[in-house]
Structure formats: C-alpha cells, structure tokens
C-alpha positions in Angstrom: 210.9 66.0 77.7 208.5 63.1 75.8 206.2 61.4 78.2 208.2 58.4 78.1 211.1 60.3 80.0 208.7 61.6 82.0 207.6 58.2 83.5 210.8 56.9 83.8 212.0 59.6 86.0 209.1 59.3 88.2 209.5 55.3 88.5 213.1 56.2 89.2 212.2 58.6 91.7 208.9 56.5 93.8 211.4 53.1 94.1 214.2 55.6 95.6 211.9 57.2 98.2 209.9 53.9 98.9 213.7 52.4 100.0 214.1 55.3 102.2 210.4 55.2 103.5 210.3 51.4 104.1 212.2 50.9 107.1 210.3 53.9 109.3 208.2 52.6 111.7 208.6 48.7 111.3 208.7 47.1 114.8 209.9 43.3 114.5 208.4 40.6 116.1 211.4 40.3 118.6 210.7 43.5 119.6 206.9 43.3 120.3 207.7 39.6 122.0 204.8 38.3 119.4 207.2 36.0 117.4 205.0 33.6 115.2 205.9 29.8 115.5 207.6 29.4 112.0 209.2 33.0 111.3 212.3 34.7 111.6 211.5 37.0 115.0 213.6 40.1 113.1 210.0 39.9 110.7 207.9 42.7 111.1 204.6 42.9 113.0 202.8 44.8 110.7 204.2 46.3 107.8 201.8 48.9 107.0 202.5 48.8 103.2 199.7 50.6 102.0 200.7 53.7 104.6 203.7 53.3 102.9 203.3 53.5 99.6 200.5 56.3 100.0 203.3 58.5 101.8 205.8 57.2 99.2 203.7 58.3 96.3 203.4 61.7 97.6 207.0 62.4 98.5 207.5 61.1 95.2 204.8 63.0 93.3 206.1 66.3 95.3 210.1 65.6 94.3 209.1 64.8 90.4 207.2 68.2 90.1 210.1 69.9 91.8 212.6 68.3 89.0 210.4 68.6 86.5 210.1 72.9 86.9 213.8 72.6 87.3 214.2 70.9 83.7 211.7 72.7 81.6 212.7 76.3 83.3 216.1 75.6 82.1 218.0 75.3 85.5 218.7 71.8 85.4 220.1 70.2 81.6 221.6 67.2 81.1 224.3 69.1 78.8 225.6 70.8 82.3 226.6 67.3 83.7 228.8 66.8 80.4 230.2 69.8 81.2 230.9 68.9 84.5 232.7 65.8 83.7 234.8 67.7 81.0 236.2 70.3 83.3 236.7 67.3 85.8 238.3 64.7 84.1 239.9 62.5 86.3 
C-alpha cells in the first residue's frame, strides 16, 4: 500500500468512529432545564468536542493499525472481495 491509500483509509476510518463517538455523553439543554433564550432546547449543553475527537483519534489510530497488519500480513486482500462477489452473484 502507497501512502496515499494509507491516509485515505485512516480519514475513512476517524469520520466513521467520530459518528459513532459523537452522540455519547451529550445531555441537551431540555434535559439539564438550561435552555438558552434563542436555541433549540434538544442543543447540547456542552459538547465536549475536543474529548471527542481525542478519544476518536485513538479508536481510530488503534482500528487502522489493526487493518493495516491485516493487509500487509496477507489476511485481508482486496482480490478476496472479488472473489466473494464472483461466487455470489446475485
């Protein structure tokens, strides 16, 4: 794999987890009974992005090294998914 691929499938990867890791944790104003004059009440107190995208980078950085032993020791190829399809075709 080129360095190029390499990124992608991190990028890939980091906005995929940070979807999953987003919604943890957010309390909306509704709930907290803090609803700012002006705002939808369903908004979030605090968002804790930075929290967020610290723990998303990991989770991130942790499943990319995973894949990426999984690629170069040969137990995950691209050609298998062809394969796949072949024997499957619908």
């Amino acid at each position: 794999m080129n360095w190029f691929s390499l990124l992608v499938m991190y990028l890939i990867i980091w906005w995929v987890v940070l979807f999953a890791v987003l919604p943890i944790g957010v309390k909306g104003q509704a709930e907290s009974e803090d609803i700012v004059k002006g705002s939808e009440p369903g908004a979030p107190v605090d968002s804790q992005i930075k929290k967020k995208f610290i723990i998303t980078s990991v989770i991130a950085t942790v499943i990319w090294v995973i894949s990426c032993g999984l690629i170069i020791s040969g137990w995950l190829d691209w050609n298998m998914f062809g394969t796949l399809v072949k024997q499957n075709d619908y």
